[in-house]
C-alpha positions in Angstrom: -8.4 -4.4 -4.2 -7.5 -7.9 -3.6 -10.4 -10.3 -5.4 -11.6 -7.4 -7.5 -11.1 -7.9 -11.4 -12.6 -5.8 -13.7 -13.8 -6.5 -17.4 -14.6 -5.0 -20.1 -16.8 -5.7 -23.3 -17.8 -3.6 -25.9 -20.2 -3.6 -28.8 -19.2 -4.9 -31.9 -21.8 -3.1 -33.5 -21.9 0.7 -34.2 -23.2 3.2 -36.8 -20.2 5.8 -35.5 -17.3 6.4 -37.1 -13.8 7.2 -36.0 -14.2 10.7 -35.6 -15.8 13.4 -34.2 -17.3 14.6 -37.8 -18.8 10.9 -38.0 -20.7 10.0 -34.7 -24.1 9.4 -36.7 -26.8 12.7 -36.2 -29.0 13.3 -33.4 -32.6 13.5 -34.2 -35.5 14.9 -31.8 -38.7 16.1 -31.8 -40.0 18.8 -29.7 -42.4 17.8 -26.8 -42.8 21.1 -25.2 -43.7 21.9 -21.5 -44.3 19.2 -19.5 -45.8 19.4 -16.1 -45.8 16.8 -14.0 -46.5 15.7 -10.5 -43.3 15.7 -8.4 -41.5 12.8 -7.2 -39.3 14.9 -4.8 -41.7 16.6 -2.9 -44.8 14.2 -3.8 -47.1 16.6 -4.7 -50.4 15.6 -6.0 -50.8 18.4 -8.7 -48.5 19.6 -11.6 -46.3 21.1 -9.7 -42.9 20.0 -11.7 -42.4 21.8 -14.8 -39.8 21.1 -17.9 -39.2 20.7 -21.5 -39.2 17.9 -22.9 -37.4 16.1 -26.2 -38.3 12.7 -27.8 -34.2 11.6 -28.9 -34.8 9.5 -32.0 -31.1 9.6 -32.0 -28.2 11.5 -30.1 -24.3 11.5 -31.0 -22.6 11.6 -27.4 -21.0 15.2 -28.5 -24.3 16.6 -28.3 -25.8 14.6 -25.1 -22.5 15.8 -23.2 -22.9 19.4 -24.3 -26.6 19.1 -23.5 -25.5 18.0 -19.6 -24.0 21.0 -19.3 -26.9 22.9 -20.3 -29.0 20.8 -17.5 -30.8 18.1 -19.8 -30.7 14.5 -18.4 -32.4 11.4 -20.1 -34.6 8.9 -19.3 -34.4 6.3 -21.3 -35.2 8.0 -25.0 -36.7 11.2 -23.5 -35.0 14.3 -22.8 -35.8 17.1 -20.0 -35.1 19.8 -18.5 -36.5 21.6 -15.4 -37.7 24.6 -16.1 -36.0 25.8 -12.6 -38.0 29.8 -12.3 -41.2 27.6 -12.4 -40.8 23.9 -11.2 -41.3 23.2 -7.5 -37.9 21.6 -6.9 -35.5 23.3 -9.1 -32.8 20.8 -9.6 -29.0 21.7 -10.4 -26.9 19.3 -12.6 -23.7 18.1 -10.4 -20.6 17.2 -10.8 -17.3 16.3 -9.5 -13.4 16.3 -11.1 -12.4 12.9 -10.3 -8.3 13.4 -10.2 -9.5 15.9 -7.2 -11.8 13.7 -4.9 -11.2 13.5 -1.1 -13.5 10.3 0.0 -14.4 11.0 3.4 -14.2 8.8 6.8 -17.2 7.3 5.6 -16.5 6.9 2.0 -13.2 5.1 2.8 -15.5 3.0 5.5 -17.9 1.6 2.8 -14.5 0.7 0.9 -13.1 -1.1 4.1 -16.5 -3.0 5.0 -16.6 -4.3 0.9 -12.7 -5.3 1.3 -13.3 -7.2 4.4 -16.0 -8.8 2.9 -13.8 -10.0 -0.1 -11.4 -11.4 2.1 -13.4 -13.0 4.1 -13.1 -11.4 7.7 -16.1 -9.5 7.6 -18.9 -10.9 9.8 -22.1 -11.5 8.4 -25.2 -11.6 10.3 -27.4 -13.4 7.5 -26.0 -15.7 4.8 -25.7 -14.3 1.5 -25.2 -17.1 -0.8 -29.1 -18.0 -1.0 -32.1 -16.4 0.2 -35.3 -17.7 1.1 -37.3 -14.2 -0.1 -40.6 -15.3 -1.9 -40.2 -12.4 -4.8 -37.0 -14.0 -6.2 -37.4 -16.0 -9.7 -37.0 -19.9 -9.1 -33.4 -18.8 -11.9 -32.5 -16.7 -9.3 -32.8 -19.7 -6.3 -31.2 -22.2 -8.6 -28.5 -19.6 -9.2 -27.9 -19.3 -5.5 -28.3 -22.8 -5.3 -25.3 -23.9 -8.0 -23.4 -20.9 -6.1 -23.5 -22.8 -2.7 -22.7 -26.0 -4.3 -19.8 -24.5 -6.0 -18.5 -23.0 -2.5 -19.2 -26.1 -0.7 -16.5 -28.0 -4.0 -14.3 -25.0 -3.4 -13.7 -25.4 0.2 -13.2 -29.4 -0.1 -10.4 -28.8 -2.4 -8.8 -26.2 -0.3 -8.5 -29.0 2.3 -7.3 -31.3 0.2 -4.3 -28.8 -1.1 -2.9 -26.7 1.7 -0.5 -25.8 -0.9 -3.0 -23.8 -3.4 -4.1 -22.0 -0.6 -0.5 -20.6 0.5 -0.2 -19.2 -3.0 -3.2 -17.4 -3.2 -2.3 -16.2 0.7 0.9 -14.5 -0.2 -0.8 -13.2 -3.6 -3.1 -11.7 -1.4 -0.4 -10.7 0.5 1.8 -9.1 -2.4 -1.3 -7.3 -3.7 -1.9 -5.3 -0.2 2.2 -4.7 -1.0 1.2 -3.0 -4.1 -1.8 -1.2 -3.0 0.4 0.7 -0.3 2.2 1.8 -2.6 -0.1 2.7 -5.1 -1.3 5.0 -2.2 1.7 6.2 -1.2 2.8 7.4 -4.5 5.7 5.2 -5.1 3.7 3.8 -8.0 1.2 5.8 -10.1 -2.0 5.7 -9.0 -3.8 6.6 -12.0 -2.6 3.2 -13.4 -5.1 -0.3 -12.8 -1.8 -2.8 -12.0 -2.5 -6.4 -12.6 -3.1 -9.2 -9.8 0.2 -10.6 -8.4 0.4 -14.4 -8.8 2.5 -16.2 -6.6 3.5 -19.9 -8.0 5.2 -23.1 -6.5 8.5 -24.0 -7.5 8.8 -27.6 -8.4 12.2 -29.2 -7.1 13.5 -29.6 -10.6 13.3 -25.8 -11.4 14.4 -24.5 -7.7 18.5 -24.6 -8.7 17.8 -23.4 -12.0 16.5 -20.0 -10.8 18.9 -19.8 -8.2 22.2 -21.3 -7.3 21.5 -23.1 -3.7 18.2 -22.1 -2.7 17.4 -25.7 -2.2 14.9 -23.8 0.2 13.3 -21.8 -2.4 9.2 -22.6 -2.1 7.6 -19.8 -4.0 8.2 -17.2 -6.7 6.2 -14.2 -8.3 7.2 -12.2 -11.4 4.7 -9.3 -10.4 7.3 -7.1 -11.1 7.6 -7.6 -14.7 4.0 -7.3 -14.9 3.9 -4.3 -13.0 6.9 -2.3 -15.2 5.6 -3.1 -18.5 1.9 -2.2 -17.4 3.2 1.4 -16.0 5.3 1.8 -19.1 2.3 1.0 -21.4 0.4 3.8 -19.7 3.1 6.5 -19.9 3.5 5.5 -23.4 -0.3 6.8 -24.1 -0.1 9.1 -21.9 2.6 10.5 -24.2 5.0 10.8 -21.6 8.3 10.8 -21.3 9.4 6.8 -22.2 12.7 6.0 -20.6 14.4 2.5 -21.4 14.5 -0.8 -18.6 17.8 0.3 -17.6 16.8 3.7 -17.1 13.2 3.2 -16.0 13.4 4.2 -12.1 10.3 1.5 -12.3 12.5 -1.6 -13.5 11.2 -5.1 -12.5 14.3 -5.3 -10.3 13.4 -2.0 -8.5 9.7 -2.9 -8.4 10.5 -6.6 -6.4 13.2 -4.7 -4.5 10.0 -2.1 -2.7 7.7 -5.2 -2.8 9.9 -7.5 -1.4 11.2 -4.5 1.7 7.6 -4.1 2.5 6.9 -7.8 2.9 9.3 -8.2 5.6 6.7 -8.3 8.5 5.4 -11.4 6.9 8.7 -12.9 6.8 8.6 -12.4 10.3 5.5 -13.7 11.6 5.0 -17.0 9.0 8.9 -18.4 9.1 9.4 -17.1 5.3 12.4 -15.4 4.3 11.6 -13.0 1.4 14.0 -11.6 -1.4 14.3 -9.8 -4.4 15.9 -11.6 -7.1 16.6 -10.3 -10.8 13.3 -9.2 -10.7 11.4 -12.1 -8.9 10.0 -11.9 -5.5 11.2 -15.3 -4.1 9.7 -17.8 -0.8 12.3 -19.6 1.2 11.8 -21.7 3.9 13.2 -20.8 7.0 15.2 -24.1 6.9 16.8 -25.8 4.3 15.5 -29.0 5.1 12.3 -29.8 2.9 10.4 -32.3 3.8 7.3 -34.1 1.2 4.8 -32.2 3.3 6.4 -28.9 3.8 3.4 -27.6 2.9 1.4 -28.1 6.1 4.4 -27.5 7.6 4.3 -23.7 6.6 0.1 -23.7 6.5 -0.8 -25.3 9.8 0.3 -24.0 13.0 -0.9 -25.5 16.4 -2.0 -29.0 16.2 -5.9 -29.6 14.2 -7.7 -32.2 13.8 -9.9 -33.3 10.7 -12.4 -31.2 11.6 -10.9 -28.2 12.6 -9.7 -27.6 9.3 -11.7 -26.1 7.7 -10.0 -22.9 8.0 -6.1 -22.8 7.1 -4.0 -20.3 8.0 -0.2 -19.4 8.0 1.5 -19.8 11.2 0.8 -16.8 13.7 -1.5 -15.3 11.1 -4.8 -15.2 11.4 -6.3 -15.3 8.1 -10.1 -14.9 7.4 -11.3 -16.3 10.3 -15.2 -15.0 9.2 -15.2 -17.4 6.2 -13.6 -18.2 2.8 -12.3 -15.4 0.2 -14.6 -14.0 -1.8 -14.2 -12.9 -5.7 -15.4 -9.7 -7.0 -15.4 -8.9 -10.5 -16.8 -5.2 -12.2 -17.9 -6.0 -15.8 -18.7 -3.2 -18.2 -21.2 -3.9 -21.1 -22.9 -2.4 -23.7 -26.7 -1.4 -22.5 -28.4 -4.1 -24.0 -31.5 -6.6 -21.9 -30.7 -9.1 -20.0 -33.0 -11.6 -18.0 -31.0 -11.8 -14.9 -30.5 -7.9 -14.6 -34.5 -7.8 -15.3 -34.8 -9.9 -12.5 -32.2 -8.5 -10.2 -33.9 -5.0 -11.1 -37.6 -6.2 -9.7 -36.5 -7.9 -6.6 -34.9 -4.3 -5.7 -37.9 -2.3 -6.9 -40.1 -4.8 -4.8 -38.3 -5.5 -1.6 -37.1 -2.0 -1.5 -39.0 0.2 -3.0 -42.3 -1.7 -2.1 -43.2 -1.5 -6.1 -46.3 -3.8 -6.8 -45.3 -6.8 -9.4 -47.4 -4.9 -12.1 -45.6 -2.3 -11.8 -42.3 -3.6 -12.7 -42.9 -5.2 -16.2 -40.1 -5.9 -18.4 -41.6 -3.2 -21.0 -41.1 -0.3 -18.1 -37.7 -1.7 -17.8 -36.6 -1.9 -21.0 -37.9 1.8 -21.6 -36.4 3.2 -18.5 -32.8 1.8 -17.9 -31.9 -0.7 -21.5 -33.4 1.9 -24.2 -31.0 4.1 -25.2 -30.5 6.7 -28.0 -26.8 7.4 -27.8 -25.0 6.6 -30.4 -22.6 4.2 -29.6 -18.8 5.1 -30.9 -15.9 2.4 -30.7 -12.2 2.9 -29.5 -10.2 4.6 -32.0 -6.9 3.3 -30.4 -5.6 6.9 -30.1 -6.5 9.2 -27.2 -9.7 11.0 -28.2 -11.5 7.7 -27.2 -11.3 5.3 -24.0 -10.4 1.3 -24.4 -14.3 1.2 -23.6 -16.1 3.4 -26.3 -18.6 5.7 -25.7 -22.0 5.3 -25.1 -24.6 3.7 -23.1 -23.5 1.2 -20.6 -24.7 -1.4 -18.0 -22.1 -2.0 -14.9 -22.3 -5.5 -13.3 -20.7 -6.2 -9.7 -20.9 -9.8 -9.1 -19.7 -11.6 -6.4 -18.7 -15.5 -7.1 -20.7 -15.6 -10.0 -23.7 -13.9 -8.6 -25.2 -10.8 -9.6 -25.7 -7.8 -6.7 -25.4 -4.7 -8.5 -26.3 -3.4 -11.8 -24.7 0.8 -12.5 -26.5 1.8 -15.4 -24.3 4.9 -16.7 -23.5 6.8 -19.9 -19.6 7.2 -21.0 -19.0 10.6 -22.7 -16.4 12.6 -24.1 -15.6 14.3 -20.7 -17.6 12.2 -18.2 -18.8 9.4 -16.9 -22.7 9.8 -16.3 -24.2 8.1 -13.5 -27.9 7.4 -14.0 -29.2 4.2 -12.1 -28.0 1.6 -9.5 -30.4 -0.9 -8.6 -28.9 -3.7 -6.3 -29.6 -7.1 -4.3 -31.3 -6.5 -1.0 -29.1 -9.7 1.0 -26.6 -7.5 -0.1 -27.6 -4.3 1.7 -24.8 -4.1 4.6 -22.1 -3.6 1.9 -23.5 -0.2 1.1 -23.7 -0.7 -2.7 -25.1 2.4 -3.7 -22.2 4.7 -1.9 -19.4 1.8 -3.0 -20.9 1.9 -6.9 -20.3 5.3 -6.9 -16.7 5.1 -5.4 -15.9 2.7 -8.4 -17.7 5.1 -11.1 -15.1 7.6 -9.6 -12.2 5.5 -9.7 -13.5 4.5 -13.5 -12.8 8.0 -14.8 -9.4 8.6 -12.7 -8.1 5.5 -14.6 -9.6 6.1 -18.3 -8.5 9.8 -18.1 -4.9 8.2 -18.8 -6.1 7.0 -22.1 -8.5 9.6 -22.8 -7.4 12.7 -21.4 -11.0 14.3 -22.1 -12.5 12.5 -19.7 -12.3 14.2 -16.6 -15.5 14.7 -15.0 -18.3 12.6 -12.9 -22.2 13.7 -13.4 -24.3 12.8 -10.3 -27.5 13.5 -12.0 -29.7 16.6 -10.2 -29.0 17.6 -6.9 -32.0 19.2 -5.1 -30.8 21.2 -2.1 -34.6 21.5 -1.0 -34.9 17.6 -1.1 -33.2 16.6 2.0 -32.6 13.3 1.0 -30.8 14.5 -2.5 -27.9 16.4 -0.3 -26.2 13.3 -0.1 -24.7 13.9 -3.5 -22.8 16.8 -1.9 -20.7 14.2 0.0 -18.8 13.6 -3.1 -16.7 16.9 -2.8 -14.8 19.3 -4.2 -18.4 19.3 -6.5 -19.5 21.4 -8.2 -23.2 22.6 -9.4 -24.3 24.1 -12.5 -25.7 28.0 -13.0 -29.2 27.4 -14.9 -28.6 30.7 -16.8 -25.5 31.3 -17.9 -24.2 27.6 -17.3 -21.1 28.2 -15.8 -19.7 25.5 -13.1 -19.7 27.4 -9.6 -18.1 25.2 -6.5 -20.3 23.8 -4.3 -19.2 25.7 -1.3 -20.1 28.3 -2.8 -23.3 28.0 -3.7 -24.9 25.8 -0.3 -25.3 29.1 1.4 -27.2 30.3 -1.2 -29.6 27.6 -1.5 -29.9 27.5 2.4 -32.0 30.9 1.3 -33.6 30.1 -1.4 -34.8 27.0 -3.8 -33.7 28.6 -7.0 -30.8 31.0 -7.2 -28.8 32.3 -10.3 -25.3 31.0 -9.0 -23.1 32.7 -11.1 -24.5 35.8 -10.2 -22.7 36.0 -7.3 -19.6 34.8 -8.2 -19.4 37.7 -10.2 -20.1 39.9 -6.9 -17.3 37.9 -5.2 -14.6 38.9 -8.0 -16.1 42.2 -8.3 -17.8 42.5 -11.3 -20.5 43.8 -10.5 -22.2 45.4 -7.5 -25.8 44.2 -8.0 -27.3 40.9 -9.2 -27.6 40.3 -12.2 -31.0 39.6 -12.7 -34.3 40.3 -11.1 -35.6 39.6 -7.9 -38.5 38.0 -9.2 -36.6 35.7 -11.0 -34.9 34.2 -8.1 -38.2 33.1 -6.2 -39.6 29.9 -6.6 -42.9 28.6 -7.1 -44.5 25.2 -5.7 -44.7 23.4 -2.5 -41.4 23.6 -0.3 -42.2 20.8 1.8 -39.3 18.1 0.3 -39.1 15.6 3.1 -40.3 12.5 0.9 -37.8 10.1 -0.5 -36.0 11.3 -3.9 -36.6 10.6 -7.5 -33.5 11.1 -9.3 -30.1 9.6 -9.9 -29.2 6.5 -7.6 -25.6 6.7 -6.3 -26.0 6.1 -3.0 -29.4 3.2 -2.5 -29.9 2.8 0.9 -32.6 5.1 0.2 -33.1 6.7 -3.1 -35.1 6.2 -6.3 -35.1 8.1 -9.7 -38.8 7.7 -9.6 -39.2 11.1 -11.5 -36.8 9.6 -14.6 -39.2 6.6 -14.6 -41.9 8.6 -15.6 -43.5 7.8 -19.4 -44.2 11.2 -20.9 -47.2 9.9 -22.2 -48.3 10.4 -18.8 -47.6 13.8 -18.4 -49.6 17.2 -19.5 -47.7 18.9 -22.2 -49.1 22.5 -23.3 -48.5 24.9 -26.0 -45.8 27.5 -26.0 -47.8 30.2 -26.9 -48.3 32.1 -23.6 -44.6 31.9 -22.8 -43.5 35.1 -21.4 -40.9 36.6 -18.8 -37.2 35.8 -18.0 -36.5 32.4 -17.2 -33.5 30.0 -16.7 -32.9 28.9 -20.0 -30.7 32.2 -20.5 -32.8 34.9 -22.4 -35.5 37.3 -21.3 -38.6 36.5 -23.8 -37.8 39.9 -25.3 -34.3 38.1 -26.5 -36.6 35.2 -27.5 -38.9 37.1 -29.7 -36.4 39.0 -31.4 -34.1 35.5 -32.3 -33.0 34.2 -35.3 -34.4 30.9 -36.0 -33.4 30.4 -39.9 -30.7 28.5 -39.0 -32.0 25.8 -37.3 -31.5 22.4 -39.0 -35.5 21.1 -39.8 -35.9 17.2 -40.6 -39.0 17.2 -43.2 -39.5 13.4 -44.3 -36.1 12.2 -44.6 -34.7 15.8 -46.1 -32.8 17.7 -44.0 -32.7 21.7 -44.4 -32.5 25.2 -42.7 -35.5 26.7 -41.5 -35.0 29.7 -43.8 -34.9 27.2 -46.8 -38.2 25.4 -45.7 -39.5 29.0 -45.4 -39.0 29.9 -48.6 -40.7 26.9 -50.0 -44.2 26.8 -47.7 -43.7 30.7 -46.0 -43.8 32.1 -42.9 -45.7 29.9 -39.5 -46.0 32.1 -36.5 -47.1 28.8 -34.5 -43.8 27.1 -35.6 -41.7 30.0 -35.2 -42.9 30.4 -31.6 -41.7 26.5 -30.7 -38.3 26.9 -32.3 -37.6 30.1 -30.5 -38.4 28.6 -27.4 -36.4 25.3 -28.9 -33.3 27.1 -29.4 -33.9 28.5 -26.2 -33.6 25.6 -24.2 -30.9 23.8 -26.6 -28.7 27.0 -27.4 -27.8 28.0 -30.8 -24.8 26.1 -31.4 -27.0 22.6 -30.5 -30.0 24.4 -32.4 -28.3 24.3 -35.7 -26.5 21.0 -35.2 -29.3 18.8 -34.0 -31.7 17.7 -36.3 -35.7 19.3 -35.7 -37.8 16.4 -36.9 -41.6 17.5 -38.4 -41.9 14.0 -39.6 
């Protein structure tokens, strides 16, 4: 996208190692059943139901494996519904990113953000400053220093028509490469860089090429372009071919840029041509006068105060208002004042939160604290450029923050947990348009870390009406709460049309014929709880014209949590209680004052506890065995 740069800054502090067998050790202690009032449906009594986990610390090997057993975090607590029993079961959802199809709408939000970049989009209300009473008095004089700036900005653009037909036709050249980025002629898994299209002065115009006295402009995009694909294949491990070979030489690459540029030739008196790997401007005449600049820029005649707004002759080019830069910076979860800030003017203007509410304590806890264990690039393949980790997106628009993505980077997936947003900025749709990008973020890292393949949507509750929207980011797919296989989406919407909780993989196993009744009980199926869900959601934000995950901004502290001792019956987390009973805990790694040791071990030492016992059966329950004797079981 023309005006769209992204950057990207990691922390240069890290307990992980380089490898897999050194990503620190994750640490929790066991908070039981938690019941809860429910955010989804808004029930006043305890309706929502899950297990809970205090992370002390969590390598992101375990977190991701934990996803796909239906745990999300907030913050430094861990849950998971408890889906036979909670009143909106909730499914864990995800999405293959090389396979998504945005829809008419999708690809509208992406049109409406483009436009608004370029300037062509009109706006009702002005953006740059607001006059809302909730915003911090940093927050006018930001808006404030951003106006001034614009109003410098556009009296230099009058005073040099020239820099404005550069950064035209590198607008221009960019839409070039886009096309055919989209077309397949280049690969689309690869972020090219931003063309740059440069005067030539007279003294270098017959040194690049013999009698082009006309020549105006130049752009060596092309070299940028070939050594930015060959520097993907070459991670990629694929096939390297030399420059002469390369069917993606710079000479190649301004050949296609320069034969798709022909319509602007046309229409602004330009001839355009490939040379030796430039993409070179003439003027239509060799005659080259001291102001051929306005001679190109300014078409009819315009006086001194129409021109405000220059355009190339017959072109009409953002006649809404001046370009606009967007830039997508990726950083390391960590607070920052002006997120804070940006974060209570969208909990208060539009999610009507009171101002004691929204303290910097409940913001910190919710969306900065994190107990991933961060793990820097390794420069091979098994990590992206970015690390892994907890991280804080920022969209900002000439200098001004609009949107904050809070999201975890894993070893196969980008985890999308919060968006919070500016509310002048509503129209653009930043909630669906974040989650475009999020997409687009894993399509392009999977070149360097072919692991990372998958986009998690948080819970989708297809009894919360107001969830389904997380559907519209298809082929999906939801998770099976028993066995924990990944069963398409298609698939299982019929399924949920009957009924709130459903074993999904149950009857994909019908479908291939494995088996000619369900799998598990009837009983098991039903739900209990209200199923009135027509209140506004409480989970992942990807698309925020509506949403909230007011349910993840619950403190546990708040919450009833009960003993285990009365658990009985077949339930989601994969065994009957029979199973449960009857399991081998001595395995499980215990934490005991800085000592760390197998239950049988600590056994042996202060004997049998039927109490304890009973929570790590139901522990290794909801965590699986493999995670059970991996993850550390603090007593204290």
């Amino acid at each position: 996208m023309a005006g769209k740069t992204r950057k990207s800054e990691a922390s240069t502090s890290s307990s992980s190692g380089d490898n897999n067998n050194n990503r620190g050790e994750t640490v929790v202690s066991d908070c039981g059943r938690r019941r809860s009032s429910c955010g989804y449906c808004k029930s006043t009594s305890s309706t929502s139901v899950s297990h809970g986990l205090w992370a002390h610390s969590i390598t992101v090997d375990d977190y991701q494996d934990l996803l796909d057993r239906g745990w999300r975090r907030s913050g430094s607590f861990l849950y998971k519904p408890e889906m036979e029993k909670t009143c909106c079961p909730s499914y864990t959802i995800r999405l293959r990113a090389s396979d998504f199809v945005p829809s008419k709408e999708q690809q509208r939000v992406s049109k409406r953000i483009q436009r608004f970049v370029d300037g062509t989009l009109e706006v009702k209300k002005s953006v740059e400053a607001t006059k809302d009473p909730s915003i911090s008095a940093s927050a006018c004089s930001e808006a404030s220093s951003s106006g001034t700036k614009e109003s410098l900005s556009n009296k230099n653009k009058e005073k040099n028509v020239g820099d404005h037909i550069t950064n035209y036709l590198s607008e221009q050249v960019d839409n070039v490469i886009r096309t055919c980025s989209e077309s397949g002629q280049f690969p689309c898994s690869v972020q090219l860089p931003k063309a740059s299209v440069k005067k030539v002065s007279q003294a270098k115009r017959k040194l690049l090429v013999e009698g082009a006295e006309d020549l105006m402009y130049s752009s060596n995009i092309a070299f940028q372009i070939a050594a930015t694909i060959r520097q993907a294949q070459s991670i990629a491990k694929d096939a390297s071919r030399s420059a002469e070979d390369n069917p993606l030489s710079p000479k190649i690459i301004a050949e296609k840029l320069a034969a798709s540029l022909d319509q602007l030739a046309n229409t602004n008196g330009l001839a355009i041509r490939a040379c030796n790997g430039h993409i070179n401007f003439y003027t239509a005449t060799t005659q080259v006068s001291s102001n051929e600049d306005s001679h190109i820029a300014l078409g009819a005649q315009e006086s001194a105060t129409e021109r405000k707004d220059f355009s190339l002759r017959k072109s009409s080019v953002h006649p809404q208002g001046k370009r606009r830069r967007l830039e997508i910076r990726l950083k390391r979860s960590s607070f920052d004042p002006e997120e804070f800030a940006l974060y209570r003017r969208y909990q208060i203007n539009v999610h009507n939160d009171t101002l004691d509410l929204v303290s910097e304590s409940s913001y910190r806890r919710f969306l900065v604290d994190t107990p991933l264990v961060p793990v820097q690039p390794t420069g091979d393949s098994r990590v992206p450029l970015c690390g892994f980790g907890s991280f804080h997106q920022q969209y900002v628009i000439d200098g001004r923050l609009v949107a904050v993505g809070v999201i975890d980077i894993l070893p196969k997936c980008l985890s999308s947990k919060y968006l919070f947003w500016d509310p002048d900025f509503a129209f653009l749709s930043l909630g669906k348009y974040s989650a475009l990008q999020e997409i687009g973020w894993v399509k392009e890292n999977e070149v360097h870390c072919p692991s990372l393949q998958y986009y998690y949507l948080g819970y989708y509750i297809h009894s919360c009406s107001k969830m389904r929207y997380k559907a519209a980011y298809c082929p999906s797919e939801l998770l099976c709460p028993l066995r924990y296989q990944w069963v398409p989406f298609d698939i299982a919407q019929p399924l949920l049309d009957r009924k709130p909780y459903v074993v999904l993989s149950d009857f994909v196993l019908l479908q291939n014929g494995e088996s000619s009744q369900p799998l598990v009980p009837e009983n098991v199926m039903e739900v209990q709880g209200d199923e009135n869900h027509n209140e506004d959601s409480n989970d992942v934000l990807i698309d925020g014209d509506d949403e909230e995950e007011d349910g993840d901004d619950d403190e546990e502290d708040d919450d009833e949590f009960e003993s285990d001792d009365d658990d009985s019956g077949p339930d989601s987390f994969g065994q009957t209680s029979v199973e449960i009973e009857n399991g081998n805990v001595s395995d499980i790694l215990i934490g005991l004052k800085g000592s760390r040791l197998r239950y049988k071990d600590l056994q042996r030492a202060i004997g049998p506890g039927e109490r304890l016992e009973s929570q790590l059966r139901r522990y290794k329950r909801v965590v699986g065995e493999k995670l059970a004797e991996r993850m550390v079981y603090s007593l204290g």
